[in-house]
C-alpha positions as CSV (number, residue, x, y, z in Angstrom):
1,X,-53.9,-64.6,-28.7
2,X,-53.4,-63.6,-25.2
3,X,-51.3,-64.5,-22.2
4,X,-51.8,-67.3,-19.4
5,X,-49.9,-67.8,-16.4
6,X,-48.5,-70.9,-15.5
7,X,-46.0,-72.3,-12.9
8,X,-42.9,-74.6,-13.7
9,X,-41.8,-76.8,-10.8
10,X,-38.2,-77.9,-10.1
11,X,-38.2,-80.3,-12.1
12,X,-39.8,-78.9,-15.3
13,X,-43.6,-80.0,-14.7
14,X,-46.3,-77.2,-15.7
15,X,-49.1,-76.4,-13.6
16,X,-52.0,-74.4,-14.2
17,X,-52.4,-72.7,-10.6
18,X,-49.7,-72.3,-7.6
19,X,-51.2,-74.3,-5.1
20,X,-50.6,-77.3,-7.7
21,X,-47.2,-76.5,-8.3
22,X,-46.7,-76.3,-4.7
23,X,-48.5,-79.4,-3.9
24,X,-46.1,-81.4,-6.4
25,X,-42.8,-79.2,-4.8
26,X,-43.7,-80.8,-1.5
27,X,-44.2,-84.3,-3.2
28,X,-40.7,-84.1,-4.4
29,X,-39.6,-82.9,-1.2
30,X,-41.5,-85.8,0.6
31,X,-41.1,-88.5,-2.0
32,X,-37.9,-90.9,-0.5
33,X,-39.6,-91.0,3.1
34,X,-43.4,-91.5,1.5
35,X,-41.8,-94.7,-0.1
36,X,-39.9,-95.9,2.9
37,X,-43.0,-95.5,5.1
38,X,-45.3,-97.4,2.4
39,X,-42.9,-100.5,1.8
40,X,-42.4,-100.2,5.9
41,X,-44.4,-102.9,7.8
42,X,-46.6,-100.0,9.2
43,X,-48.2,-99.1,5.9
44,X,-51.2,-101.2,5.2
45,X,-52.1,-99.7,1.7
46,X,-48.8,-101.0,-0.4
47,X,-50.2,-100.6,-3.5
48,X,-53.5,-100.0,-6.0
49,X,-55.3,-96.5,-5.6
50,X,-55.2,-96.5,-1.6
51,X,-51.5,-96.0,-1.8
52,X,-51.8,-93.1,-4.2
53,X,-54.4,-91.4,-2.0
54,X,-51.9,-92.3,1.3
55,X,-49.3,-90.9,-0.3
56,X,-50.9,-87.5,-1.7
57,X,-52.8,-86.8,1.9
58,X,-49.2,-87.2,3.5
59,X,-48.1,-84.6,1.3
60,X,-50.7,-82.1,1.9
61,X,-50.1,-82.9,5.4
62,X,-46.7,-82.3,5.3
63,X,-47.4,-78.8,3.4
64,X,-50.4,-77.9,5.9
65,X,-47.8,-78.1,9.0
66,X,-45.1,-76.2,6.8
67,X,-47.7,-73.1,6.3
68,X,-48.9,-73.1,10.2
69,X,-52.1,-73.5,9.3
């Protein structure tokens, strides 16, 4: 047996490594104005896998200006 580290999120979700658990703590954080921007008229990728990647780059985005980087 031995002992693994993991990180639990706000709202219960396991990950694995802390930049994962931080990536879904800013999704959370991000989440309402994501979905108003992609059912907006400015969003061109509504739905199917281009809207998952739009909305994930947003929030790494979003957590690249929060750390100054």
């Amino acid at each position: 047996m031995k002992i693994i580290e993991a990180y639990q999120s706000s709202d219960g979700m396991i990950y694995p490594t802390l930049s994962q658990c931080q990536e879904h703590e800013a999704s959370l954080q991000w989440r309402e104005k994501i979905a108003e921007f992609t059912n907006s008229e400015l969003c061109p990728y509504k739905k199917g896998i281009y809207a998952s990647m739009l909305a994930r780059t947003i929030v790494c985005w979003e957590q690249f200006k929060a750390e100054g980087l």
